[in-house]
TORLO-95994 format. One record per residue (C-alpha): residue number from 1; residue in one letter; chain; x, y, z. Coordinates in steps of 0.001 Angstrom, whole numbers. Example, Ala and Ser with C-alpha at 12.3 -4.5 7.8 and 13.67 -1.06 7.14 Angstrom:
<rs>
<r resi="1" resn="A" chain="A" east="12300" north="-4500" up="7800"/>
<r resi="2" resn="S" chain="A" east="13670" north="-1060" up="7140"/>
</rs>
This chain:
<rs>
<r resi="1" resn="X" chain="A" east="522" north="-32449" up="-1783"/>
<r resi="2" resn="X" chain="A" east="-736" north="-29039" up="-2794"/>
<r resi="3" resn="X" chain="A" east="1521" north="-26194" up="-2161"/>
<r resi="4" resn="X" chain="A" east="-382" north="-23810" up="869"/>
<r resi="5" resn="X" chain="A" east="156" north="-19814" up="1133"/>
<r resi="6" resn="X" chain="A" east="2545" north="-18737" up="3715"/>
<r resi="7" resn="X" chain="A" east="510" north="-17393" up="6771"/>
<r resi="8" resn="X" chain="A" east="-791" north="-13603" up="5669"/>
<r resi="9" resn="X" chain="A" east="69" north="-11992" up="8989"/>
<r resi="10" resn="X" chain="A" east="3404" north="-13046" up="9879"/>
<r resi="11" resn="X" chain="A" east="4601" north="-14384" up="6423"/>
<r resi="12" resn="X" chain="A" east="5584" north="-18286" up="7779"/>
<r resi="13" resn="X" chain="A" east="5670" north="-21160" up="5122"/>
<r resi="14" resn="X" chain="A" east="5079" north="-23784" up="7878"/>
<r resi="15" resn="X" chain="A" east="1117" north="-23373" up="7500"/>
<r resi="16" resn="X" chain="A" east="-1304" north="-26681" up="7547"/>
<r resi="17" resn="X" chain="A" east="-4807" north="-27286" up="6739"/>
<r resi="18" resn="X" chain="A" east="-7472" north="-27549" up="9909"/>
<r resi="19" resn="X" chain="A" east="-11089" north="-28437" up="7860"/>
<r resi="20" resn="X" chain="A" east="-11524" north="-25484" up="5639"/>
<r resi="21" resn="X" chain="A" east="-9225" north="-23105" up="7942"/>
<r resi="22" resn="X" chain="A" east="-5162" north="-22537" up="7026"/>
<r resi="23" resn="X" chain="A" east="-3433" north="-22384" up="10109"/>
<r resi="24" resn="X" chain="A" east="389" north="-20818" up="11148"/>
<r resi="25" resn="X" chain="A" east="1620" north="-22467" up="13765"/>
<r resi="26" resn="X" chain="A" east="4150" north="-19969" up="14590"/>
<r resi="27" resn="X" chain="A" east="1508" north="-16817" up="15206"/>
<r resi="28" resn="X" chain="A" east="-1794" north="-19025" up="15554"/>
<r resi="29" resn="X" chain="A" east="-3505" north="-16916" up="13224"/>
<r resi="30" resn="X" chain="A" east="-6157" north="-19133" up="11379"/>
<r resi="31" resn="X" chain="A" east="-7678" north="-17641" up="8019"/>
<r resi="32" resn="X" chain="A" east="-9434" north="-18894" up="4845"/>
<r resi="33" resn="X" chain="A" east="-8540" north="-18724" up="1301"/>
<r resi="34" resn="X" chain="A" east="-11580" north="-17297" up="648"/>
<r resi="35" resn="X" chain="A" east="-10684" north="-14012" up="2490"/>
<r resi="36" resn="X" chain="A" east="-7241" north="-13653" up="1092"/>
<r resi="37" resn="X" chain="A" east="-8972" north="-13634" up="-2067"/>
<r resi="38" resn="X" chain="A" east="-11333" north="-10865" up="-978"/>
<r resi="39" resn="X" chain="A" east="-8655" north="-8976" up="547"/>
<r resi="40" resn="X" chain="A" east="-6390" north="-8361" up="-2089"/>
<r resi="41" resn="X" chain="A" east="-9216" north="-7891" up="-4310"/>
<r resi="42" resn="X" chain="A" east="-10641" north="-5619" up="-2565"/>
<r resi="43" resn="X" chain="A" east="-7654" north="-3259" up="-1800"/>
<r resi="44" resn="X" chain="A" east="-8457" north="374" up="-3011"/>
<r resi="45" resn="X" chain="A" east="-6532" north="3315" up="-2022"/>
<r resi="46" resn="X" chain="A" east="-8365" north="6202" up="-1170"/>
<r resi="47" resn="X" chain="A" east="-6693" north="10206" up="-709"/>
<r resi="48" resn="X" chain="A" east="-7394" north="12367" up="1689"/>
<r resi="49" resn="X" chain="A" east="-10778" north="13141" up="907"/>
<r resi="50" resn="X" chain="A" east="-11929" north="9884" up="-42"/>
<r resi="51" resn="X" chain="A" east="-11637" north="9555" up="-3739"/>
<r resi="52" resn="X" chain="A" east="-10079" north="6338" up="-4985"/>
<r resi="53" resn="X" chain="A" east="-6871" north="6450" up="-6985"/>
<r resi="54" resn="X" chain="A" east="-5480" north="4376" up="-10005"/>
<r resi="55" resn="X" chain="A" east="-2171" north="4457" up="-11489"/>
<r resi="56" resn="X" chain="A" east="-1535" north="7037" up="-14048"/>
<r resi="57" resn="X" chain="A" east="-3669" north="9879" up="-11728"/>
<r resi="58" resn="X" chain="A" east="-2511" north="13504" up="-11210"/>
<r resi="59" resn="X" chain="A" east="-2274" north="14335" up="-7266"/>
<r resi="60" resn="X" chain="A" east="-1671" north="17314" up="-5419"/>
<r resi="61" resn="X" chain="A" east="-91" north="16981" up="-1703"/>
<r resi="62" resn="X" chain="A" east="-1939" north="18828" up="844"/>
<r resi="63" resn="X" chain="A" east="835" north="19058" up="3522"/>
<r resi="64" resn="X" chain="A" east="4768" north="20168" up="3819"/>
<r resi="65" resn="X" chain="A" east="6438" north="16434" up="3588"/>
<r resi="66" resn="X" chain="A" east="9810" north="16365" up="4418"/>
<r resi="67" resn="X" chain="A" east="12324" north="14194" up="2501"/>
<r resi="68" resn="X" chain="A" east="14001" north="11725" up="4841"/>
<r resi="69" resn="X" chain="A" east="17548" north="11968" up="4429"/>
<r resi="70" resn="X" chain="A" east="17592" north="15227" up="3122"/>
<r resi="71" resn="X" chain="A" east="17264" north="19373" up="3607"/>
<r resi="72" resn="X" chain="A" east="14191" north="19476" up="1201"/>
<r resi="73" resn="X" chain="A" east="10809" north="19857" up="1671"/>
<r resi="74" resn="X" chain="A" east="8183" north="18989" up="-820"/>
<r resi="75" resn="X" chain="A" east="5653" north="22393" up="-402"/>
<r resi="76" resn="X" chain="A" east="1319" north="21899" up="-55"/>
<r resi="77" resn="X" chain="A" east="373" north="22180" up="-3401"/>
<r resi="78" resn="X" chain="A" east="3077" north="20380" up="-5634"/>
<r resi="79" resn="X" chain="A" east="1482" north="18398" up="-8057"/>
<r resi="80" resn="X" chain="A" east="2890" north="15114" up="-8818"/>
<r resi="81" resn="X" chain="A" east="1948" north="13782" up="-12640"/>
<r resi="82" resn="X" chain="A" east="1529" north="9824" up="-12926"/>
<r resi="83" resn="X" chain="A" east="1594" north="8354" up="-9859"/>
<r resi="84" resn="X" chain="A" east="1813" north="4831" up="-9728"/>
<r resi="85" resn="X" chain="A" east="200" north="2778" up="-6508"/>
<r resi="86" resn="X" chain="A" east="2547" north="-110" up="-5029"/>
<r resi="87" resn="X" chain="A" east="1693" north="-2093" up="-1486"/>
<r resi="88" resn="X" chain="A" east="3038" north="-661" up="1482"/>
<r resi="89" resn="X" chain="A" east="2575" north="1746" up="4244"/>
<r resi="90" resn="X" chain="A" east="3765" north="4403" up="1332"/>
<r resi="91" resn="X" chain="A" east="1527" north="3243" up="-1089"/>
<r resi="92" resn="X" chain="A" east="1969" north="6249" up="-3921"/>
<r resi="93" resn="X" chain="A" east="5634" north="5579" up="-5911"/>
<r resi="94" resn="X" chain="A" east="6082" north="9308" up="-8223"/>
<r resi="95" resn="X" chain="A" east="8716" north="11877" up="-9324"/>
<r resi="96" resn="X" chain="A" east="8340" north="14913" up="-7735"/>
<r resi="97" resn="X" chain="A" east="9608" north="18011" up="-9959"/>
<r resi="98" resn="X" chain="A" east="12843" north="19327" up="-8441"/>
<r resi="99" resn="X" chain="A" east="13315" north="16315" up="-5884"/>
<r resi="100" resn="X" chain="A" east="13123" north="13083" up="-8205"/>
<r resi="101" resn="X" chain="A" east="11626" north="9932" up="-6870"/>
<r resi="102" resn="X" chain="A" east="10315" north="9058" up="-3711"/>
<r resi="103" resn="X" chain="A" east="6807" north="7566" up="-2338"/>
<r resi="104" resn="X" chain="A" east="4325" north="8972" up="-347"/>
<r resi="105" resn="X" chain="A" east="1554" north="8088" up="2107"/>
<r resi="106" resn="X" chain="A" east="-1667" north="8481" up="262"/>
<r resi="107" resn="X" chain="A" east="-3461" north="10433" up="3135"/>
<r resi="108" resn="X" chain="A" east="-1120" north="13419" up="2215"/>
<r resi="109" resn="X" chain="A" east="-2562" north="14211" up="-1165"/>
<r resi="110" resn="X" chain="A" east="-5536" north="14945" up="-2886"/>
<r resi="111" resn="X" chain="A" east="-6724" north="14112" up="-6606"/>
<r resi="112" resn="X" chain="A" east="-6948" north="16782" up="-9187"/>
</rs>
């Protein structure tokens, strides 16, 4: 037996084969290998004007971002050197002079 992908929206290992459809019993959601495929190929991430960013890029952040668990503030117009793009709601992972590392939301910056 062929090892199946755990369901894509709800992560369970318990999924089955229905035709050509994978199906989780646990959420119902059905889906097809072909669009996991196209999904995770297809993942770009985009700033806040629309330009797509790769790893290694120079950013700029457009917006005061507070730093949870701290008193700083990272100011509009820091720029951030090498940015390297993970998965995740914060989908920018960077050293920020002054503050060290953190991650950031990529609709908070803009490409130089």
């Amino acid at each position: 037996m062929s090892q199946l992908p755990p369901c894509p929206q709800c992560g369970s290992e318990y999924t089955y084969e229905d035709g050509v459809q994978l199906v989780c019993p646990e959420c119902a959601h059905e889906w097809t290998e072909a669009e996991v495929a196209a999904d995770e190929a297809g993942k770009v991430v985009r700033d806040a004007n629309g330009n797509e960013l790769q790893d290694g890029d120079a950013v700029t952040v457009i917006k005061d971002l507070k730093v949870k668990g701290s008193s700083s503030v990272v100011k509009v117009g820091t720029k951030v050197k090498s940015i390297r793009l993970v998965d995740g709601d914060h989908d920018i992972d960077c050293k920020v002079d002054g503050i060290g590392p953190m991650k950031l939301k990529s609709e908070f910056v803009k490409k130089v």
